[in-house]
Backbone bond lengths (Angstrom), bond angles and torsions (degrees), N, CA, C in turn:
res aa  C-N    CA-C-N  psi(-1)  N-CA   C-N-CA  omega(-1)  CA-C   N-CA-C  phi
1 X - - - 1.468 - - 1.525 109.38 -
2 X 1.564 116.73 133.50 1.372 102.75 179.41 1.455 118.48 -106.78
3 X 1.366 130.29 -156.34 1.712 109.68 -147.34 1.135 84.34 -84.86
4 X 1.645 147.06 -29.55 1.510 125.85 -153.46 1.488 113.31 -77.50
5 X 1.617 98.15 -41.41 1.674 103.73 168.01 1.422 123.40 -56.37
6 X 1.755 115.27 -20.90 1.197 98.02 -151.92 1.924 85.98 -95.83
7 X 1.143 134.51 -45.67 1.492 142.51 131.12 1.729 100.76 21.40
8 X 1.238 94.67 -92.67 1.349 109.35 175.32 1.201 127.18 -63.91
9 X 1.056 137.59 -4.66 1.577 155.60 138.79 1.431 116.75 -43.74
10 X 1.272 90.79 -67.49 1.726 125.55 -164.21 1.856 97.59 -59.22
11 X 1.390 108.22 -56.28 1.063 114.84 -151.10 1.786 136.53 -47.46
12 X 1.416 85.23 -79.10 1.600 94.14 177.52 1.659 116.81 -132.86
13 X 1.205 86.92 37.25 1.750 103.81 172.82 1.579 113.33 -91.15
14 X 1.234 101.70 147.06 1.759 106.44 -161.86 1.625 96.68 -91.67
15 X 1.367 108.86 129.09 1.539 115.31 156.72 1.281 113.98 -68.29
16 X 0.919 144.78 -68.12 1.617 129.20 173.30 1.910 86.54 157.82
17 X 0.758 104.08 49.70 1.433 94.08 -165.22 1.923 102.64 -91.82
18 X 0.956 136.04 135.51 1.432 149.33 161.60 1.632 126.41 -56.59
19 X 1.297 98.44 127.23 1.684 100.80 -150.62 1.903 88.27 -76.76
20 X 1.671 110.54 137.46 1.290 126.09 167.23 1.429 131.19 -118.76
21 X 0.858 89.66 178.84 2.335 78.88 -176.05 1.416 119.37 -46.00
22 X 1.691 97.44 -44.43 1.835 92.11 -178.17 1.671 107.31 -81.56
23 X 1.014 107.73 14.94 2.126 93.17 140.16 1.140 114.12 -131.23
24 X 1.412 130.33 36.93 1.332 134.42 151.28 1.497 129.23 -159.41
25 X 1.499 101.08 92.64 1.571 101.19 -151.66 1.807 79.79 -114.07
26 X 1.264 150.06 87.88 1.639 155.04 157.79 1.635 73.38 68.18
27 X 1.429 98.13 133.25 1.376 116.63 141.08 1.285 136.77 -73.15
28 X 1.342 100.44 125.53 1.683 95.13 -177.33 1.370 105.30 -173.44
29 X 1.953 101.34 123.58 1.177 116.21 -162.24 1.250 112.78 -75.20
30 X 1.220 136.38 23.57 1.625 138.26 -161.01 1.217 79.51 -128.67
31 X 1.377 137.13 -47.75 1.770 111.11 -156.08 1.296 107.89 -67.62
32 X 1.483 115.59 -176.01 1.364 136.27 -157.13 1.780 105.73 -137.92
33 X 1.051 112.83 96.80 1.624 114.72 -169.24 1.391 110.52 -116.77
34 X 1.430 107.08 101.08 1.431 124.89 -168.75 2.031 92.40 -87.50
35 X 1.505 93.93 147.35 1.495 100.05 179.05 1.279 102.03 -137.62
36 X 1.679 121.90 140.98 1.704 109.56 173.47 1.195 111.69 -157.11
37 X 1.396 95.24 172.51 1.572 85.68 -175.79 1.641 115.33 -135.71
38 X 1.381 140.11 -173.84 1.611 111.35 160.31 1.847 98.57 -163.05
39 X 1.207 97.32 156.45 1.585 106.52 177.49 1.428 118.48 33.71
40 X 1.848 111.95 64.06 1.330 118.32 168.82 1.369 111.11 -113.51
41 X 1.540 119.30 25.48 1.604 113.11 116.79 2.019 108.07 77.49
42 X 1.149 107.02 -5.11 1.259 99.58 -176.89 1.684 117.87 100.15
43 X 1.499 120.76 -4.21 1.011 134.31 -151.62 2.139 94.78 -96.98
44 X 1.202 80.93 95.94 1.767 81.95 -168.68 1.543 106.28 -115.00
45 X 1.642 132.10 19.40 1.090 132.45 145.11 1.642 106.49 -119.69
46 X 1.258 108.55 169.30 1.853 125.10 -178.29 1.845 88.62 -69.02
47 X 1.472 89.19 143.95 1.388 92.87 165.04 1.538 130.33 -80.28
48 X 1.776 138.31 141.22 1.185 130.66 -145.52 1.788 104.52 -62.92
49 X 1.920 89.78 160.60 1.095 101.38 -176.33 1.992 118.85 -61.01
50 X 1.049 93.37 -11.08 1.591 103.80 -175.43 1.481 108.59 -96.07
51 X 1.596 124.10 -19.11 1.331 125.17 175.23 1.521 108.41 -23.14
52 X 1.826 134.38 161.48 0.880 123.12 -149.48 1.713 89.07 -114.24
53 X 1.506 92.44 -31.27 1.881 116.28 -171.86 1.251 108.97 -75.34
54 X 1.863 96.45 -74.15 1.760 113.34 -172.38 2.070 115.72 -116.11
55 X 1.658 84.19 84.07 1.485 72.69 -172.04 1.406 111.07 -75.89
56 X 0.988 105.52 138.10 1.714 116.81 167.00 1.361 106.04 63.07
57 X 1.535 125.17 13.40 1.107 118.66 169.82 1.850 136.34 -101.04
58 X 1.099 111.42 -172.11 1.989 92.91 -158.90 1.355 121.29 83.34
59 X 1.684 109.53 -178.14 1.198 105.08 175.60 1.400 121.05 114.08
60 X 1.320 123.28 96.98 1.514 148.33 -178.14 1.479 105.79 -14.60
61 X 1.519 102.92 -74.60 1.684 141.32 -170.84 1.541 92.82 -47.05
62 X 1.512 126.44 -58.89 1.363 112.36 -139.60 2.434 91.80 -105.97
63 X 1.459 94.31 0.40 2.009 111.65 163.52 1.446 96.11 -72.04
64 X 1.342 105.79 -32.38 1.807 94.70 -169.09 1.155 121.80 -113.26
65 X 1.196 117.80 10.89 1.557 140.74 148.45 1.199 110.88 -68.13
66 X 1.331 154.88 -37.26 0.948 165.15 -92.45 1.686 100.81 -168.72
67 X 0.784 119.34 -50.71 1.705 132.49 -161.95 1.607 75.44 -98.90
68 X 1.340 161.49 -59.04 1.189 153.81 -169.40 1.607 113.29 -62.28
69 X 1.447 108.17 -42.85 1.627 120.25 155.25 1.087 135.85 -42.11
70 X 1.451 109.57 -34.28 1.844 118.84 178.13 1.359 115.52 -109.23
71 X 1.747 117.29 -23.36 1.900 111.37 147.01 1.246 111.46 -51.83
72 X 1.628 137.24 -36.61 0.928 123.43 -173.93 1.398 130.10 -61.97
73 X 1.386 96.95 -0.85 1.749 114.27 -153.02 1.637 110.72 -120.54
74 X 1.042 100.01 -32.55 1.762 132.46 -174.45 1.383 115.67 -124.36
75 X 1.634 108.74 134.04 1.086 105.47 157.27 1.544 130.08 -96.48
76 X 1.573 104.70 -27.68 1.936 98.99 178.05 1.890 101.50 -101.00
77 X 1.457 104.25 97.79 1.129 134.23 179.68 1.949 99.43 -111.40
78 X 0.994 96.85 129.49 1.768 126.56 170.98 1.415 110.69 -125.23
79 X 1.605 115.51 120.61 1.096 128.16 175.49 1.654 110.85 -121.09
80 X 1.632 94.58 132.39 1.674 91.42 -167.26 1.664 123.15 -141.18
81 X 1.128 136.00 122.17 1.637 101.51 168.90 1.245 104.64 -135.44
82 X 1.668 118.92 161.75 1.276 136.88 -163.88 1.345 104.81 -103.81
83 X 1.601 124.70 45.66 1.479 124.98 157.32 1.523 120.44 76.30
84 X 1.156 107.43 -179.94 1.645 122.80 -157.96 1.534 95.58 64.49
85 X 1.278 128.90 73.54 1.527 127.67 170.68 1.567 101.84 -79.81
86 X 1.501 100.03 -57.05 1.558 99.25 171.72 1.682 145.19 -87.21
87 X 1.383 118.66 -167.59 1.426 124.09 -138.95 1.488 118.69 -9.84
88 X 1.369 104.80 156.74 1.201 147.21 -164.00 1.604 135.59 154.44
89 X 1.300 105.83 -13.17 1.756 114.99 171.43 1.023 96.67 -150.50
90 X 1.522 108.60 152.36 1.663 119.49 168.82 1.690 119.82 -34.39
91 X 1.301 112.83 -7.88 1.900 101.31 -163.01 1.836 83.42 -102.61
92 X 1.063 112.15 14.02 1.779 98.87 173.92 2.183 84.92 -106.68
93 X 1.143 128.51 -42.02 1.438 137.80 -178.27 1.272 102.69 -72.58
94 X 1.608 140.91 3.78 1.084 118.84 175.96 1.328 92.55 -117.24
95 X 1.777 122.00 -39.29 1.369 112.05 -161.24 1.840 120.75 -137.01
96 X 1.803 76.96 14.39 1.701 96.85 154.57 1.438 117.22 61.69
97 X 1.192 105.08 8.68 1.789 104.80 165.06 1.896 96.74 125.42
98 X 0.940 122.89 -10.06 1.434 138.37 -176.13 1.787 109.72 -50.58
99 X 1.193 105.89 -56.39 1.496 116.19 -173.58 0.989 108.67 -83.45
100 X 1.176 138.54 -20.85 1.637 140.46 -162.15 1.594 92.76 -118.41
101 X 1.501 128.88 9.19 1.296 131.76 164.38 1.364 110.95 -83.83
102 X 1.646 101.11 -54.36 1.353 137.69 -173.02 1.881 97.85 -52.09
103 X 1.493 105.86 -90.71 1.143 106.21 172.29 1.649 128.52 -20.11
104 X 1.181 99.70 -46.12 1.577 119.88 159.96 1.491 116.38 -15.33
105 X 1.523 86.39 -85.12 1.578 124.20 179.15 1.440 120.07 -55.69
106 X 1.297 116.83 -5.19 1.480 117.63 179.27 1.506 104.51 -133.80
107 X 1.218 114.77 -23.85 1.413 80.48 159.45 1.764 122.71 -101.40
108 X 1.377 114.33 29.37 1.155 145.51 130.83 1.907 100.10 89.07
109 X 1.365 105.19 66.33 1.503 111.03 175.23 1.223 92.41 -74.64
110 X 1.561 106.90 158.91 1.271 135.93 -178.65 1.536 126.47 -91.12
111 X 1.662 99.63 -51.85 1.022 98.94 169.22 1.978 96.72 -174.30
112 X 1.773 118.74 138.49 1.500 127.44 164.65 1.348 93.68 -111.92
113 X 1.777 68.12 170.50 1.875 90.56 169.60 1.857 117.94 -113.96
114 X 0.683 156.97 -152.62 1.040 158.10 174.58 1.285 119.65 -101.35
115 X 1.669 122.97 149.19 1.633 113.16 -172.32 1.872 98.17 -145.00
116 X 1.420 103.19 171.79 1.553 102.29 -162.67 1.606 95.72 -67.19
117 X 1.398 125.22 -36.68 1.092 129.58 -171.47 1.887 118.63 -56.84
118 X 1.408 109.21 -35.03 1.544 132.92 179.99 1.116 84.31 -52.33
119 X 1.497 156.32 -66.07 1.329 157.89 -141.67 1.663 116.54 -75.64
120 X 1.144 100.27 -6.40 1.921 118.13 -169.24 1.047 132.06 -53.60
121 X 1.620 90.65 -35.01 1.818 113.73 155.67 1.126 134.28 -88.44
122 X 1.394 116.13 -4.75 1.797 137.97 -171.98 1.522 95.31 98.87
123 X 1.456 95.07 -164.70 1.399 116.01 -159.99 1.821 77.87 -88.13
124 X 1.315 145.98 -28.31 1.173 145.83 -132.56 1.360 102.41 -99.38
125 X 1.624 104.13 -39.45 1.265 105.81 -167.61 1.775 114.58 -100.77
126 X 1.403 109.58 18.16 1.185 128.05 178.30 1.599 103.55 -116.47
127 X 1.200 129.63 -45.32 0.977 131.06 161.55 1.786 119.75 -56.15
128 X 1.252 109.14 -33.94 1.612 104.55 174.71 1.529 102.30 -75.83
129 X 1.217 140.43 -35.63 1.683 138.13 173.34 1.181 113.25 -65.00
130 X 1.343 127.32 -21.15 1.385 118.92 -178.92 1.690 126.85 -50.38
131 X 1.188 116.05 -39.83 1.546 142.08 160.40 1.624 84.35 -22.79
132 X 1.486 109.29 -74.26 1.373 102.54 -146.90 1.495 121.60 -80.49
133 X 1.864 108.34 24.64 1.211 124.59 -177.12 1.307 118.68 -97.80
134 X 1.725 122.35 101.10 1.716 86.22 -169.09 1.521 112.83 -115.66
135 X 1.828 94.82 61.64 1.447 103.13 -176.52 1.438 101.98 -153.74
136 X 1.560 139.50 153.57 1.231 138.65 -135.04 1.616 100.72 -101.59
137 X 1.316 129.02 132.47 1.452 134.83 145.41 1.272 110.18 -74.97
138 X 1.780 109.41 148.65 1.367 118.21 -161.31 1.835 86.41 -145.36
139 X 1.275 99.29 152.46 1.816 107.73 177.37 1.441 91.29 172.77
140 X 1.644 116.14 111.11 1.265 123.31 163.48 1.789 118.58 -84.72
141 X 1.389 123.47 -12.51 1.092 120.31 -165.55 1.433 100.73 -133.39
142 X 1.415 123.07 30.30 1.601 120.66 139.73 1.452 112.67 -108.20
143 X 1.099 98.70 114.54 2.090 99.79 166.56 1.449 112.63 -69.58
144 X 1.415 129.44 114.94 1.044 123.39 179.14 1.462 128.11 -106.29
145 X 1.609 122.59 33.71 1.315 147.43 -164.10 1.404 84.89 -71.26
146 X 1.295 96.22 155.49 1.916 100.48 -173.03 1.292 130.00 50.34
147 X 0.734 140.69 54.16 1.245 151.07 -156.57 1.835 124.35 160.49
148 X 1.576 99.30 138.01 1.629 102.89 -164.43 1.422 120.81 -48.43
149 X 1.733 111.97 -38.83 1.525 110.27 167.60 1.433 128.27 -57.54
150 X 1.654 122.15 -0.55 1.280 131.93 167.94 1.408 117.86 -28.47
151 X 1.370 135.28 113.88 1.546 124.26 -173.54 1.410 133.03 60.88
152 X 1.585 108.56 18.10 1.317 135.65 -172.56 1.523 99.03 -113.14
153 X 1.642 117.91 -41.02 1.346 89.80 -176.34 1.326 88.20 -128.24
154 X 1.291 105.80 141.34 1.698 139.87 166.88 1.510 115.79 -52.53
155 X 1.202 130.98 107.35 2.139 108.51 160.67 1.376 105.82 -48.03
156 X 1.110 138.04 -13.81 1.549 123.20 -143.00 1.805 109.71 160.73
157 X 1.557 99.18 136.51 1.057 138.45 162.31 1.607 151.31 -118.95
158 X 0.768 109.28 136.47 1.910 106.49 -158.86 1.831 94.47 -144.26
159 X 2.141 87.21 101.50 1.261 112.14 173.64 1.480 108.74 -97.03
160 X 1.350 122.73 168.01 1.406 143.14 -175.16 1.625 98.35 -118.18
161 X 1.996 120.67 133.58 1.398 100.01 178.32 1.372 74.35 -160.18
162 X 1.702 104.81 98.06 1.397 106.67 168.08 1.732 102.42 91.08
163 X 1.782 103.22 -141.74 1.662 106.41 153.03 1.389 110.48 -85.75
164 X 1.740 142.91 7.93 1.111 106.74 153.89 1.516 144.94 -108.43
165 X 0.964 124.31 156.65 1.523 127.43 -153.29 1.785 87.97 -119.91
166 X 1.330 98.08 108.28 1.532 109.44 177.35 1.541 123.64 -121.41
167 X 1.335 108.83 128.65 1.728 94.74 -177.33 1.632 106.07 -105.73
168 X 1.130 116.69 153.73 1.322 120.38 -179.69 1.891 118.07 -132.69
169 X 0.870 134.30 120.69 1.571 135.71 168.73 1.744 109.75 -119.50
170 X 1.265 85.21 168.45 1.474 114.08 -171.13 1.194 109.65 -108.42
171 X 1.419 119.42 143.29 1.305 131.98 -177.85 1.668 108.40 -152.66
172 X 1.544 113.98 122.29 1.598 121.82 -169.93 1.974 101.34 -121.93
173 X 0.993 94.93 164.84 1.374 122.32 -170.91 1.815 108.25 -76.22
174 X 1.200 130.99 129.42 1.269 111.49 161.95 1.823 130.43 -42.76
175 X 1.178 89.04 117.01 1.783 87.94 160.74 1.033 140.65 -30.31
176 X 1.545 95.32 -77.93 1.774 108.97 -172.19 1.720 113.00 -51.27
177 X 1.323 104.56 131.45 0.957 116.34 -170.67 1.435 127.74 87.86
178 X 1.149 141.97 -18.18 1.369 142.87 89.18 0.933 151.94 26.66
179 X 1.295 106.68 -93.93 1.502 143.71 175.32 1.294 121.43 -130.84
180 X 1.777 109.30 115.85 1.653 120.65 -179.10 1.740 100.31 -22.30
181 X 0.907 94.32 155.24 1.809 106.44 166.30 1.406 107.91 -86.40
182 X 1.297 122.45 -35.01 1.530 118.73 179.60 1.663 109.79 -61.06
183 X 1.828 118.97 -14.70 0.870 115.97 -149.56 2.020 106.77 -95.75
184 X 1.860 86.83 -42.85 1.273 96.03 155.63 1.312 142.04 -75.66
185 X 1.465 109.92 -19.57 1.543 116.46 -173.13 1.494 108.31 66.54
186 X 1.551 78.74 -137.26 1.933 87.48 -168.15 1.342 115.49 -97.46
187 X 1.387 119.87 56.62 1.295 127.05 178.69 1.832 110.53 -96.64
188 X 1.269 102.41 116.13 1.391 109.33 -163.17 1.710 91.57 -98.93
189 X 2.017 107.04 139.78 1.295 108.67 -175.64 1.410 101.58 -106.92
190 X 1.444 106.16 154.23 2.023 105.19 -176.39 1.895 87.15 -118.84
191 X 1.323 113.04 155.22 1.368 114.95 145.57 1.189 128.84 -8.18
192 X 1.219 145.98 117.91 1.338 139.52 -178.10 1.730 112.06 -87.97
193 X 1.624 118.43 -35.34 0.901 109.61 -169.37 1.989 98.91 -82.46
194 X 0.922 114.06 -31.16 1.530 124.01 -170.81 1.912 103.11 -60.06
195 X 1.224 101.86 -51.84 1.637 110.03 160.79 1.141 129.72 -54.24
196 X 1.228 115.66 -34.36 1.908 107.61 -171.06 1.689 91.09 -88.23
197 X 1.335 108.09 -14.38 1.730 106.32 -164.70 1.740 105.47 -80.94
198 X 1.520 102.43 -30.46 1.509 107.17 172.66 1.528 122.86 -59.47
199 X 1.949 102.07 -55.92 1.413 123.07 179.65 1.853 101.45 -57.10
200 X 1.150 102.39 -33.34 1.472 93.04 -152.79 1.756 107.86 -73.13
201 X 1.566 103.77 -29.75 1.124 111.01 -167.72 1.520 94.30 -89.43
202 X 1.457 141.69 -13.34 1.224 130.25 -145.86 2.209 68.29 -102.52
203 X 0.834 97.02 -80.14 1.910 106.18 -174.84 1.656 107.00 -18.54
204 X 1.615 118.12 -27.20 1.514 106.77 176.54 1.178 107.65 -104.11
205 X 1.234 118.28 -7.71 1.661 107.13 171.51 1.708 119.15 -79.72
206 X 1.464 98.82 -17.10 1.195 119.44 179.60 1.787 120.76 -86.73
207 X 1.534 95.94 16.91 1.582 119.60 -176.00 1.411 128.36 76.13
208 X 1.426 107.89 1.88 1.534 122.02 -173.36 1.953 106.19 -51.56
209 X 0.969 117.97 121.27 1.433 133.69 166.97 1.505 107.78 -49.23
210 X 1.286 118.54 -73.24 1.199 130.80 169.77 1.469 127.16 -136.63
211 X 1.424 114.48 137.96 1.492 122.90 -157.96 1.687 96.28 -112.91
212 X 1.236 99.89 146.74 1.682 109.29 177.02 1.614 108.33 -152.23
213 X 1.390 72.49 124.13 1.817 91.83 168.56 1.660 123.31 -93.44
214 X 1.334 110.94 107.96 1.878 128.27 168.72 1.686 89.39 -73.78
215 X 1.388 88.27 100.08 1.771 90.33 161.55 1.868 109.29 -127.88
216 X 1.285 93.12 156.73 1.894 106.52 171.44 1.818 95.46 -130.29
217 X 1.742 104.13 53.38 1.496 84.22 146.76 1.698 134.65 -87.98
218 X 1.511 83.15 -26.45 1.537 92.24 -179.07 1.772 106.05 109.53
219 X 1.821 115.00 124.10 1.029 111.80 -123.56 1.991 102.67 -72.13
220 X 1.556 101.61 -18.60 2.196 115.92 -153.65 1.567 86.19 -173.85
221 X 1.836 99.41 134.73 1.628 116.16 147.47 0.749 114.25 -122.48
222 X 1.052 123.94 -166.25 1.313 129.43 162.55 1.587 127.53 -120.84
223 X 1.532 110.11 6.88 1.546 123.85 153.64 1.730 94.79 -100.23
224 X 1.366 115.61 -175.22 1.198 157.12 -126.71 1.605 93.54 -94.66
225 X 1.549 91.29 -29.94 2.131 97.86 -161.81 1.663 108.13 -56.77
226 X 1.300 99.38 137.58 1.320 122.43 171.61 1.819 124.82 -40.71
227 X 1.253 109.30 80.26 1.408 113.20 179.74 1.385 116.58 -99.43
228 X 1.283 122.53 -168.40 1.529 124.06 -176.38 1.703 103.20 -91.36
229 X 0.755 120.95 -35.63 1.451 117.25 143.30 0.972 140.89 -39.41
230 X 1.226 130.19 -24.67 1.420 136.86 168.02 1.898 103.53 -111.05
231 X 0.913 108.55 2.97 1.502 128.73 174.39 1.916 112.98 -80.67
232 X 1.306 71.83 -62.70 1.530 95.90 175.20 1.701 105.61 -60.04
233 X 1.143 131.53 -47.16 1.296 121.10 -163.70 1.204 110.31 -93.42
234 X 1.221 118.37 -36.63 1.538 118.48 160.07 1.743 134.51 -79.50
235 X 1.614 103.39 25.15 1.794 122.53 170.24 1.551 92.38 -93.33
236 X 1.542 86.49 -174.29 1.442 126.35 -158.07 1.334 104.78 -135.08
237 X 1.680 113.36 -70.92 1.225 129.13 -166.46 1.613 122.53 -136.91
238 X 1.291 103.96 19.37 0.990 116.47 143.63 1.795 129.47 -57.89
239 X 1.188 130.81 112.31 1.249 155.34 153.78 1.468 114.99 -46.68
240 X 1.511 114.13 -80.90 1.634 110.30 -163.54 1.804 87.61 -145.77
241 X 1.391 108.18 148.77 1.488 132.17 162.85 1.276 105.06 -111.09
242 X 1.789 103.61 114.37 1.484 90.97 158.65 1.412 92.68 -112.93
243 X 1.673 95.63 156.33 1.989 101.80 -170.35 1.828 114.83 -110.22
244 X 1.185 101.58 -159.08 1.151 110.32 -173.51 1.678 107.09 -164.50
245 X 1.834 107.17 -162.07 0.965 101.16 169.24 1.848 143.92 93.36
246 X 1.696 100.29 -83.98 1.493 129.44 164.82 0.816 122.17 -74.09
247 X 1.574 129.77 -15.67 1.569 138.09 173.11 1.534 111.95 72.42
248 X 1.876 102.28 20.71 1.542 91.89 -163.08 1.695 99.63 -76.07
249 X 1.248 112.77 168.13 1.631 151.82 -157.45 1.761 89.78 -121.82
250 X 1.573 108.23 90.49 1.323 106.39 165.30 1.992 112.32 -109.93
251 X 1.431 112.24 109.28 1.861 83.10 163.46 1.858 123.38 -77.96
252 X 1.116 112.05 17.23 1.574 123.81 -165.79 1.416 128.71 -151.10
253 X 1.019 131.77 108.65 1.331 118.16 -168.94 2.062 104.00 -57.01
254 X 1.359 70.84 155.90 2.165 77.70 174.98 1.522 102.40 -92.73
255 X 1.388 132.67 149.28 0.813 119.18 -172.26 2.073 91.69 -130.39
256 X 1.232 117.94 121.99 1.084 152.20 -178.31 1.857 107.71 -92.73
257 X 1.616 110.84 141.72 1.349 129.68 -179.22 1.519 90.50 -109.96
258 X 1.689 120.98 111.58 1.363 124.57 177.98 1.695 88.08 -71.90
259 X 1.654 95.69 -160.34 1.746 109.57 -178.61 1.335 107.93 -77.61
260 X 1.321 131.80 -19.72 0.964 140.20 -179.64 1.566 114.51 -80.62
261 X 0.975 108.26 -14.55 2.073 115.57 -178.17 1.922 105.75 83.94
262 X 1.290 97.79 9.42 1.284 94.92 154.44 1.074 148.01 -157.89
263 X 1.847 113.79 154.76 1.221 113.46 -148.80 1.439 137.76 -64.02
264 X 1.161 117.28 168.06 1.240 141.17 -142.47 1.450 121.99 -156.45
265 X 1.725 124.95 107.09 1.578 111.63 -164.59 1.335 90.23 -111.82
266 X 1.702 101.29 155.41 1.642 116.00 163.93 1.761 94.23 -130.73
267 X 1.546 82.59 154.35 1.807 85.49 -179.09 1.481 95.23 -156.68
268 X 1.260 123.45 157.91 1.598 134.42 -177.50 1.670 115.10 -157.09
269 X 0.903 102.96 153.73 1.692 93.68 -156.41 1.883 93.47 -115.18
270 X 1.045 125.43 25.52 1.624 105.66 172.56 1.751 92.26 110.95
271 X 1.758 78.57 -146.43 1.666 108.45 179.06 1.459 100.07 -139.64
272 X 1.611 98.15 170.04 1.938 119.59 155.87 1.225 96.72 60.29
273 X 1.593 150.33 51.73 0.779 136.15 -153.71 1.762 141.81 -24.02
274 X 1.466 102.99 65.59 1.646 126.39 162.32 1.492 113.61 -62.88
275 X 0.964 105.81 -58.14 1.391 99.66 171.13 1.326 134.83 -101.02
276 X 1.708 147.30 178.33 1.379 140.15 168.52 1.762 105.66 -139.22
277 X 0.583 98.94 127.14 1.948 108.13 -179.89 1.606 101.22 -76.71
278 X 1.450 115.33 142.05 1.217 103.65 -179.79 2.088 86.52 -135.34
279 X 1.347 128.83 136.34 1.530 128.69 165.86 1.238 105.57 -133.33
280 X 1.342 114.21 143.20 1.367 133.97 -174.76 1.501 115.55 -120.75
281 X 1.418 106.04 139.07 1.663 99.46 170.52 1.335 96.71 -141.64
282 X 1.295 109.60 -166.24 1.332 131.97 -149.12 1.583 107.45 -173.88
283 X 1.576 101.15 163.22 1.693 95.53 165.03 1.486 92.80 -115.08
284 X 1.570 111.02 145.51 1.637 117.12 172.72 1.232 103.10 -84.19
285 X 1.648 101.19 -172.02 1.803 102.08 -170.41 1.944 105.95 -75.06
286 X 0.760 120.80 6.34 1.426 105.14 166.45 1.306 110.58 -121.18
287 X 1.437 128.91 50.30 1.255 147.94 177.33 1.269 124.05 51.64
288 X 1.533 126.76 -0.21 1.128 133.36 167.81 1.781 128.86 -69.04
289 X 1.400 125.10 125.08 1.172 129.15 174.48 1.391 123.06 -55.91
290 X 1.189 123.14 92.52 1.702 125.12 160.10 1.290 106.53 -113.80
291 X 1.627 94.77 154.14 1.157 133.58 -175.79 1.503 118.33 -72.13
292 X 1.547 114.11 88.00 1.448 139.59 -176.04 1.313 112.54 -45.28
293 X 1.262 116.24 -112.38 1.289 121.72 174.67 1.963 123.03 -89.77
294 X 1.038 99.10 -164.63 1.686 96.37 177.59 2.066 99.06 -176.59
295 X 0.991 116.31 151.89 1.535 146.33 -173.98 1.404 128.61 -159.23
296 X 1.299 109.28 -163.27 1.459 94.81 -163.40 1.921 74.40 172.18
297 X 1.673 99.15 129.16 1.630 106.13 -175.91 1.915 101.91 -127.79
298 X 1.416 110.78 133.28 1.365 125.60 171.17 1.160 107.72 -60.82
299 X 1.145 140.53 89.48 1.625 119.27 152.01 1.147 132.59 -35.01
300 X 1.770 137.41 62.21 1.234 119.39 -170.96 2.252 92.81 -135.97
């Protein structure tokens, strides 16, 4: 099979999969149903039926069955993931981020952020796939002056979905140490927590309903290093963290007391794309946006 068939194979063809709660939680054309995903690695078939962990589970084809199931249902749908798109199986070593761009693009993400793994090919070989992205990268706390991604990636975006007006930025993990330096070049890193605190507050003054941060810090350590957890408690106006990174396995968002005493969810869906996060909001009766329901879908 060659790459166009397999593209078109891969893409937006239905596995046969059976409609479940998390694509039909009450209809209702006002809500806001954010979907995401993080660190699926290149992994663009289900893993084998003999796997020991995930048999027969994962899988591009049967993400976009699924994500095609709940547009069908909704109209203010947000599709998102917090990076490491690439390597992990030969189809990132044969075609370097190309197909898992592609795939991307049709089953119609909205917008990622960047992950240490994106860098695998250099700045060169991420920058040549971009073409085949037809949805926005976001990273407020890499400066990318000098360098080909210059004006390629956004800190931040502020979409309209329905009545809500949502801003979203990106936030990535330090490099060094990581990732070769030859690989990043001259990508200069700022504070992560000092950045999302700027964007976050600049995005609600700017009327944003709700603000969300695509981060790949990685979700809890247990040294000092900068996680979404310590993200979370040290915001303002931050709204929701979705993570990356840690590969953690959440069925629930965590819900965090920013500095302000109020809350604040982060949620991350695993690895290899097995799972898909699904969050819902709403406005309550005094017109304010909270966070409705929440799920979490098996890819199998």
């Amino acid at each position: 099979m060659n790459r166009r068939e397999f593209i078109k194979k891969a893409g937006l063809i239905s596995a046969g999969l059976s409609v479940t709660p998390f694509t039909s939680w009450g209809i209702d054309n006002e809500r806001l149903v954010i979907l995401h995903t993080n660190d699926w690695h290149s992994h663009i078939d289900p893993f084998s039926a003999n796997h020991k962990k995930y048999p027969s589970m994962g899988g591009a084809s049967r993400r976009a069955s699924i994500i095609q199931e709940i547009r069908s249902k909704y109209k203010n749908v947000l599709l998102l993931d917090s990076g490491d798109i690439f390597q992990g199986t030969p189809y990132f070593n044969q075609y370097g981020g190309e197909l898992e761009f592609k795939l991307m693009s049709e089953m119609g993400y909205d917008f990622a952020t960047l992950g240490n793994h994106d860098f695998d090919g250099g700045i060169e070989g991420l920058d040549k796939q971009l073409p085949h992205a037809n949805f926005r990268f976001l990273c407020a706390n890499y400066d990318f002056k000098n360098t080909l991604l210059d004006g390629k990636v956004k800190p931040y975006n502020i979409v309209k979905k329905g009545k809500f007006k949502i801003g979203i930025f990106g936030i990535g993990i330090e490099l060094d140490g990581l990732v070769p330096k030859n690989l990043y070049g001259d990508i200069v890193y700022h504070d992560p927590i000092k950045k999302a605190n700027q964007l976050a507050k600049k995005l609600k003054s700017e009327g944003c309903h709700l603000v969300i941060c695509l981060s790949h810090l990685g979700y809890e350590y247990k040294s000092d290093k900068v996680s979404d957890i310590l993200l979370a408690k040290n915001s303002k106006y931050i709204d929701l963290i979705l993570g990356g990174h840690t590969h953690t396995f959440m069925k629930s968002p965590q819900k965090i007391k920013n500095q302000t005493h109020e809350n604040i969810f982060i949620n991350q869906t695993g690895w290899a794309g097995l799972n898909m996060g699904r969050i819902d909001y709403e406005y309550d009766s005094f017109g304010i946006v909270k966070l409705q329901n929440y799920s979490y879908k098996k890819i199998s």
